[in-house]
N, C-alpha and C positions, 0 to 999 in steps of 0.2 A: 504493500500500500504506500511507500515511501515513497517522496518523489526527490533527486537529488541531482542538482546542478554543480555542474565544476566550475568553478570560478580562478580569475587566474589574479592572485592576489602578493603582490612582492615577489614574481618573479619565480611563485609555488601554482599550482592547479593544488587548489583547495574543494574540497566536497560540504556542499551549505546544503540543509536540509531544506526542500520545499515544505510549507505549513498546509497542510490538506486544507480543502473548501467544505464549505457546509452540504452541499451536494456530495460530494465522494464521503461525507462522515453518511450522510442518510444513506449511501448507497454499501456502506461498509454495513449498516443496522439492519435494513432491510435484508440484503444477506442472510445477515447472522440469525435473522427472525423468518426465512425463507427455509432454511437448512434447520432450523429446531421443528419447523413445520415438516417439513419430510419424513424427520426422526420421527416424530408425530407425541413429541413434547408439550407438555400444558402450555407452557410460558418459560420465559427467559429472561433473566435480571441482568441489564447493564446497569455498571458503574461506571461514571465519567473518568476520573484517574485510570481506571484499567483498561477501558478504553484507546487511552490516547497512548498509556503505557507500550498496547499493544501495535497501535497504528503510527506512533510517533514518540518511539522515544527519547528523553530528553529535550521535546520541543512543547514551550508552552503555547499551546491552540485550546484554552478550555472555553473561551465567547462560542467559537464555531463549535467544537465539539457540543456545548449545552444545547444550542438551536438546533444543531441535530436531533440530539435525542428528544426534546420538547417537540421538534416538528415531526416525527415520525411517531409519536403517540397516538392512539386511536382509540375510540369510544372502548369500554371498559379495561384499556391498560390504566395501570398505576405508580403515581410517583410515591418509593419507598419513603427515600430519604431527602430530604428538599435542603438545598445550603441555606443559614441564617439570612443570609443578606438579600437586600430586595430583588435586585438581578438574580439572583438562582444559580450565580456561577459560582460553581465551586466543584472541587475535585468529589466530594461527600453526595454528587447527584445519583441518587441509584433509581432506574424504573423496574417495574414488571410490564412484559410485552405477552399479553396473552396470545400465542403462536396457532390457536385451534381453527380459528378463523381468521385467514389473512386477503379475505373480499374486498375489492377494491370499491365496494357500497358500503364498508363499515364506515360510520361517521367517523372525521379526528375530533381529537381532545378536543374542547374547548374549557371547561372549567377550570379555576385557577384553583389550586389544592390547597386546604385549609391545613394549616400545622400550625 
């Protein structure tokens, strides 16, 4: 999932990690909730840090990574753990993606999760 540019910096070809889009994050989720579906799994919990751990490590991407995961929520998934802070960004975001039904007529999230 990494995406990595060589850059030629003092005279070195250096490797900079590209930071994934909020699109390659839903398209890593969906994925991940397509193949729990095959498995024929109830549901699947991400965690933002493990997430990005796995898709990006050592680069902080948690804005895109959070809008990911908030944007591929769908009527009866659930947000576990929500971060303290008003934006929702934090490494601490965990959902349940319920994988039983993945109908492209199920409504997304719209309510804001009370904690």
């Amino acid at each position: 999932w990494n995406y990595v540019k060589i850059m030629h910096i003092c005279g070195k070809d250096v490797e900079k990690m590209e930071k994934l889009t909020q699109e390659q994050y839903t398209s890593i989720i969906n994925q991940k909730k397509q193949d729990a579906h095959n498995a024929q799994w109830l549901y699947i919990e991400i965690n933002a840090k493990e997430l990005m751990e796995e898709c990006e490590p050592g680069v902080r991407n948690q804005i895109v990574c959070r809008k990911a995961i908030l944007d591929t929520l769908l009527e009866g998934d659930r947000i576990l753990v929500s971060p303290k802070s008003r934006s929702r960004c934090g490494a601490v975001l965990t959902v349940r993606y319920y994988t039983d039904n993945l109908s492209p007529e199920r409504a997304k999230y719209t309510c804001e999760p009370e904690f």
